[in-house]
C-alpha positions as CSV (number, residue, x, y, z in Angstrom):
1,X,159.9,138.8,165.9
2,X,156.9,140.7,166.0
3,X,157.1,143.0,169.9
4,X,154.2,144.6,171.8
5,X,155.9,147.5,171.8
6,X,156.0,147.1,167.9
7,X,152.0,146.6,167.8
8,X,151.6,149.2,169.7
9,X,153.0,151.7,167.7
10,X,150.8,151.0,164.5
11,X,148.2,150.8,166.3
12,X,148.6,154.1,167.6
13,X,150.0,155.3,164.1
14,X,146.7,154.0,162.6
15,X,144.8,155.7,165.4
16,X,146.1,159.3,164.5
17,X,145.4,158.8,160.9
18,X,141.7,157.9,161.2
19,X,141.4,161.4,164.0
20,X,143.4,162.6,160.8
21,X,140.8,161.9,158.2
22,X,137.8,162.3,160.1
23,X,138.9,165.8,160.8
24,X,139.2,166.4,156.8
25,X,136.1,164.8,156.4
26,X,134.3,166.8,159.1
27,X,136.1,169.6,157.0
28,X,135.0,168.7,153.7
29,X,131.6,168.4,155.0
30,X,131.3,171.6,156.3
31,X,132.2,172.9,152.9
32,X,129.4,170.9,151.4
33,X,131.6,168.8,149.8
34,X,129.9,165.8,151.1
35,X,130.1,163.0,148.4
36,X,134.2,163.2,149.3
37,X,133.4,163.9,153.3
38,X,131.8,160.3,152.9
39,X,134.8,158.8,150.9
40,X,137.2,160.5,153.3
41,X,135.0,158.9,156.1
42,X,135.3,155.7,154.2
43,X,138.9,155.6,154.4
44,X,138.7,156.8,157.5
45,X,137.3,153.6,158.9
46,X,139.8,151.7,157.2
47,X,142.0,153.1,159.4
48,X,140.1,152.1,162.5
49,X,140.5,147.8,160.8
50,X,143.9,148.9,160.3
51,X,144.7,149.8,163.9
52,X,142.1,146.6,165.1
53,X,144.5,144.2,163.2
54,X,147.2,144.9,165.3
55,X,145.6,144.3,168.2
């Protein structure tokens, strides 16, 4: 059985790893290293779906 509790913890896991990968992006970026920033980025957003599909 699937808890709250339980849905809330990946969502907040997938949270922290899209802050996680924006930040290497924003890194990457900076570094003009920007056709991975926008990959990074991409991922990035995956995360965001990933966290949205436990709600």
């Amino acid at each position: 059985m699937v808890t709250a509790q339980y849905l809330l913890e990946g969502t907040a896991y997938a949270v922290e790893q899209c802050g996680l990968l924006l930040r290497d992006a924003v890194t990457l970026f900076n570094v003009q290293s920007y056709r991975s920033a926008v990959v990074v980025t991409a991922f990035a957003r995956e995360e965001t779906w990933t966290g949205a599909d436990h709600i």
